[in-house]
N, C-alpha and C positions, 0 to 999 in steps of 0.2 A: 305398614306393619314393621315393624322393629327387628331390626339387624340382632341376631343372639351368635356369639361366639363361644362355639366351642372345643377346648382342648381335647383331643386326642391322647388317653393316657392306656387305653388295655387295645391291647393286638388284636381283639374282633373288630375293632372299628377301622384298624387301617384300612382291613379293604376297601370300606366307604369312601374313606380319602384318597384312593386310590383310582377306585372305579367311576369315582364323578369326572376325572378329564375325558374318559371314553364316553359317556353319556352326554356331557357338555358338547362334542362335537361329533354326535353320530349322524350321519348323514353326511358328513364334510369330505368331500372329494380328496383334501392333499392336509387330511388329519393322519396320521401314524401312528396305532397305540401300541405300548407298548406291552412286555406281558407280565400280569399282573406279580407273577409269581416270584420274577425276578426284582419286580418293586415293594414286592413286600417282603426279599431278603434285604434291600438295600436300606428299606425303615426302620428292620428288624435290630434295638440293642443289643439281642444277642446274638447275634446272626452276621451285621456288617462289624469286619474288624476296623473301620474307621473310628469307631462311638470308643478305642483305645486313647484317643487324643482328641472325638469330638465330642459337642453334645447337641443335641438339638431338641424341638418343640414340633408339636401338629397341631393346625386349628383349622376347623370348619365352621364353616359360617351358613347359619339358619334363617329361614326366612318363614315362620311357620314350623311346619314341620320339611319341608323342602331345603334340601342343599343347595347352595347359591355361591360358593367360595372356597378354597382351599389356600392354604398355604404352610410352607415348611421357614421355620426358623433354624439355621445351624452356625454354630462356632467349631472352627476347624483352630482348634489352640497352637497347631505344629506350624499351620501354614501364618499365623499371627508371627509366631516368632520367627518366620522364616522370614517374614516379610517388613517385619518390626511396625507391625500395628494391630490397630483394637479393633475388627471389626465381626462385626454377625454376618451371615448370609442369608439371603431369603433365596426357597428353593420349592418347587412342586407348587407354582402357583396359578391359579387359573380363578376365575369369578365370570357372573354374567354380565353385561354389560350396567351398571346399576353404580351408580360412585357411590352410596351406602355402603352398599357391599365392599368393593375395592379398598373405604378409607377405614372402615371395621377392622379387614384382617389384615392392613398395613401399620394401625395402632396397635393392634395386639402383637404382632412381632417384632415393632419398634422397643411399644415398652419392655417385652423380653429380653431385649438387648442391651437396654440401660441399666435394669435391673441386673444383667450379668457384667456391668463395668464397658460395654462397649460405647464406643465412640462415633461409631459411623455405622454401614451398612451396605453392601453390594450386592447384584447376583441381578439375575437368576444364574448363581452359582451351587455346586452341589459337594458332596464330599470331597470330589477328589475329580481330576479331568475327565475321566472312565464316565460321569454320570454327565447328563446333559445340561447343559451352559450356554448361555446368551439366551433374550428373547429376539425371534423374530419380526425386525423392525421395515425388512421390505424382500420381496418376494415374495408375492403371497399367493402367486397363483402355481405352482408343482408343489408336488406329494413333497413331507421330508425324504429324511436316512431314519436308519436302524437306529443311530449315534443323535440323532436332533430331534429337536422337541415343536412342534409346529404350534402357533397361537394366534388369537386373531388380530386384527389391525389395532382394534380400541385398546389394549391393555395397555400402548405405549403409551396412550393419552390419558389415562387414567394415572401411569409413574410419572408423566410430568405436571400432572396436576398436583401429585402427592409433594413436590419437588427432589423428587429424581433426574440427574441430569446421567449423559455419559462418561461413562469409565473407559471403556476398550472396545472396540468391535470387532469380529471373526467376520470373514468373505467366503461365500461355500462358490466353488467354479464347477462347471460340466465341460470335462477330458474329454475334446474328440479323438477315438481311436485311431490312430494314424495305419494303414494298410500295412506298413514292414516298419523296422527303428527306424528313426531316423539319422542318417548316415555320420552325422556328427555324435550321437548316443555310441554310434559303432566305435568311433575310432576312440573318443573319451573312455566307454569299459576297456577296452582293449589296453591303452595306456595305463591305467589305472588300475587294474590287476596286477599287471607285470613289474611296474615303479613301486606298488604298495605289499606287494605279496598277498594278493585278496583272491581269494574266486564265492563263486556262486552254491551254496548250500541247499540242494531240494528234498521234499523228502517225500516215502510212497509209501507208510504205513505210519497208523498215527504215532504207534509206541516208539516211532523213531524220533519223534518232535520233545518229545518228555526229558531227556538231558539239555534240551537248550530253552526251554520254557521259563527257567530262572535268569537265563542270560538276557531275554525279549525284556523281562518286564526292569531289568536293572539298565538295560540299554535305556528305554523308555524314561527311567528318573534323570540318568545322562542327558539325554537328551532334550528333556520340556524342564531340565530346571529350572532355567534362567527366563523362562515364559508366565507371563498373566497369574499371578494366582495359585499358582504352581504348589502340591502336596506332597511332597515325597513319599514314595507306597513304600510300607513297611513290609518285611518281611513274610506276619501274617497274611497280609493285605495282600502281596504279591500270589499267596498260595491260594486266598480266596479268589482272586481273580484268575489264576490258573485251571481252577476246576472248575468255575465256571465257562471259559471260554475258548480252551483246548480244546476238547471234545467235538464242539462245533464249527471246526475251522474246514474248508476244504482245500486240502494240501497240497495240489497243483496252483492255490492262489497265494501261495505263501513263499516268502524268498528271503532269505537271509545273507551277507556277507560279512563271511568271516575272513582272519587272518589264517592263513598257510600254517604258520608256525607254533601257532599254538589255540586252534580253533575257536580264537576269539570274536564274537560277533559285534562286529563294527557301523553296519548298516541292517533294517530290518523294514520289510513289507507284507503287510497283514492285510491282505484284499478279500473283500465277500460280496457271492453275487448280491445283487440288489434284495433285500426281504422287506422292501415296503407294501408291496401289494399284495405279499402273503402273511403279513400281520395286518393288516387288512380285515385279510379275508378269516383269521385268527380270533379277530376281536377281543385281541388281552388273553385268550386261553387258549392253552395247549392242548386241553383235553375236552372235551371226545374227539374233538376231527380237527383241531388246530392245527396239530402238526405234520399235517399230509400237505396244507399247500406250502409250508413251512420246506417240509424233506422238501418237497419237488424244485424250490426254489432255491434250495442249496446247492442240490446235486443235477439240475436241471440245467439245459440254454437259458440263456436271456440276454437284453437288450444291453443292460445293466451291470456295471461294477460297482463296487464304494470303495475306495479308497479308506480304509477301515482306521489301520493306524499304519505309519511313516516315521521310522528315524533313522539319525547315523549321530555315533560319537560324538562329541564336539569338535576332536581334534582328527575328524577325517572331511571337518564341515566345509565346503567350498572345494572340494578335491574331487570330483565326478563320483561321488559311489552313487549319488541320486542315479543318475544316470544308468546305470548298472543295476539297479533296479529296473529301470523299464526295459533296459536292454534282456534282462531275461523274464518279464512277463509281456511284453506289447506281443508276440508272438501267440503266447497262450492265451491271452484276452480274443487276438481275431480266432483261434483255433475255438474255442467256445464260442463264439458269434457275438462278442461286447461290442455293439457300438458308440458306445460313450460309458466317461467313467464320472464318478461323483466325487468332489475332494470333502474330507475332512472341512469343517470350520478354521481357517487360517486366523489368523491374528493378524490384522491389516497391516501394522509396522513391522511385522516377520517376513522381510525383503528374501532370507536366507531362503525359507518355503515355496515362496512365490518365483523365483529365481526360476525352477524346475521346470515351469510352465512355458517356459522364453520360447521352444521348439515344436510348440504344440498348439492346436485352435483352440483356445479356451475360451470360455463366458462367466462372464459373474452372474450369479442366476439368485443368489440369495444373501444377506447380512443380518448376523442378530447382533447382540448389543448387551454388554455389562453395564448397570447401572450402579448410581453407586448415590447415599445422602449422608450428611454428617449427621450425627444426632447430640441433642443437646442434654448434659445431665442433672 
């Protein structure tokens, strides 16, 4: 039966596009969906302020009348000049195991790309770092994060069939919570406060977080400039990402260092308990009863941290504020009962990230993988 592709062009159909990666792997033990509502602001042209500087494409691919493929074509134009090149990205891609399928909706995004003057092609990359990147190339057996996109083994083999090789890889580790700081974390904040004029900023109502909300996400462009791929969040961008993710924060896992003098924020830790096995138990929606294992799993114990988002300055980079961050949450991780925490996807050649880990049991537990093919015009 014949591969039919087809584009995605009116808003009732995202959800289709959307809701086949939850159907694709319903039954899958360490699948993590996400919620639909949030991915269908992020598809949304009128809705995501990225589609200011990007553009992108949807295609599903038919097999009959049966969905069998997905995939998102996008050009980030800011991040081309940022980077000074011509590439597309493929994003939101998932298929059944079938190379039909796989070489259907990797034509059709290729030729989208060439036809818009592109050169090459990367990803599973998405608008901006905020959305989920890399695919899962090993660890396949734990659940993801909130922040990662879980896929099965064959899709690798299906990109290097297509002639996909790699671009970049990201390293996810599991933080064993250490019982007290670790005595060297002690004396490092301690030095490091007093030498830089820093201390520690907590906060115990949310409306108290809303004057520094603009400073998280300008620290954040500071900080992942000079990394992979990198988009610069525009102002809009920052306001949509703040109303989306403020609200939901729980404010004992959040840590900030500013300077003394002018309460500038210099380093930043955005920690949430684990919500994989309450989106789970969710299954893409909030509503009717999504959001109760959701609430419980926010404001609840668990086993579980993520390490959500992490930065500092550039120019406080190598100077202990890492440090000073665990130094005021390892305390409040064991006071909640965390016993291990999840990192972020690392960038394997970001020594700087990796560094933090030196005083701590960590594992590599998981790698996904930028791809990247030249295309020809």
């Amino acid at each position: 039966m014949a591969i039919i592709i087809q584009e995605i062009t009116a808003k009732a159909d995202l959800k289709k596009f959307i809701t086949f990666n939850i159907k694709l792997y319903e039954g899958n033990s360490y699948h993590v969906p996400g919620l639909v509502e949030d991915e269908l602001m992020t598809l949304d042209k009128d809705r995501n302020p990225a589609f200011e500087f990007s553009e992108a494409i949807y295609f599903l691919a038919y097999k009959g009348n049966e969905i069998v493929g997905r995939i998102a074509g996008i050009i980030n134009h800011r991040a081309n000049e940022t980077w000074n090149q011509k590439y597309a990205r493929f994003s939101f891609m998932d298929f059944i195991d079938d190379p039909e399928v796989s070489d259907a909706l990797f034509d059709a995004v290729e030729k989208w790309a060439v036809n818009k003057g592109m050169n090459g092609i990367q990803g599973p990359l998405g608008f901006t770092d905020l959305d989920h990147e890399g695919l899962l190339v090993w660890g396949f057996d734990l659940p993801g994060t909130m922040a990662t996109a879980y896929s099965f083994p064959y899709y690798q083999e299906h990109l290097a069939r297509l002639g996909y090789v790699k671009d970049q890889d990201w390293h996810e580790f599991q933080i064993q919570m250490p019982k007290e700081v670790p005595e060297k974390h002690k004396r490092i904040s301690e030095i490091v406060m007093q030498k830089y004029g820093l201390k520690i900023k907590k906060f115990k109502r949310i409306k108290d977080i809303w004057p520094y909300a603009k400073k998280i996400f300008q620290l954040w462009n500071e900080a992942y400039k000079p990394l992979y791929g990198y988009s610069e969040l525009s102002p809009k961008q920052i306001d949509y990402y703040i109303k989306m993710y403020i609200p939901m924060l729980r404010l004992e896992l959040i840590t900030l260092i500013v300077r003394e003098e002018d309460d500038a924020v210099v380093g930043l830790a955005i920690t949430l308990p684990s919500l994989s096995k309450a989106l789970k138990k969710a299954k893409g929606y909030l509503l009717p009863f999504g959001w109760i294992p959701l609430l419980k799993a926010l404001y609840g114990k668990g086993d579980v941290v993520d390490l959500y988002i992490m930065g500092v300055l550039p120019e406080y980079q190598n100077k202990g504020v890492n440090a000073l961050l665990f130094y005021d949450l390892i305390p409040i991780f064991n006071k909640i009962g965390y016993k291990y925490a999840e990192s972020n996807p690392e960038l394997e050649l970001n020594t700087k990230v990796q560094s933090q880990w030196e005083y701590f049991d960590t594992k590599h537990v998981r790698t996904r993988r930028a791809f990247i093919k030249k295309l020809a015009r």
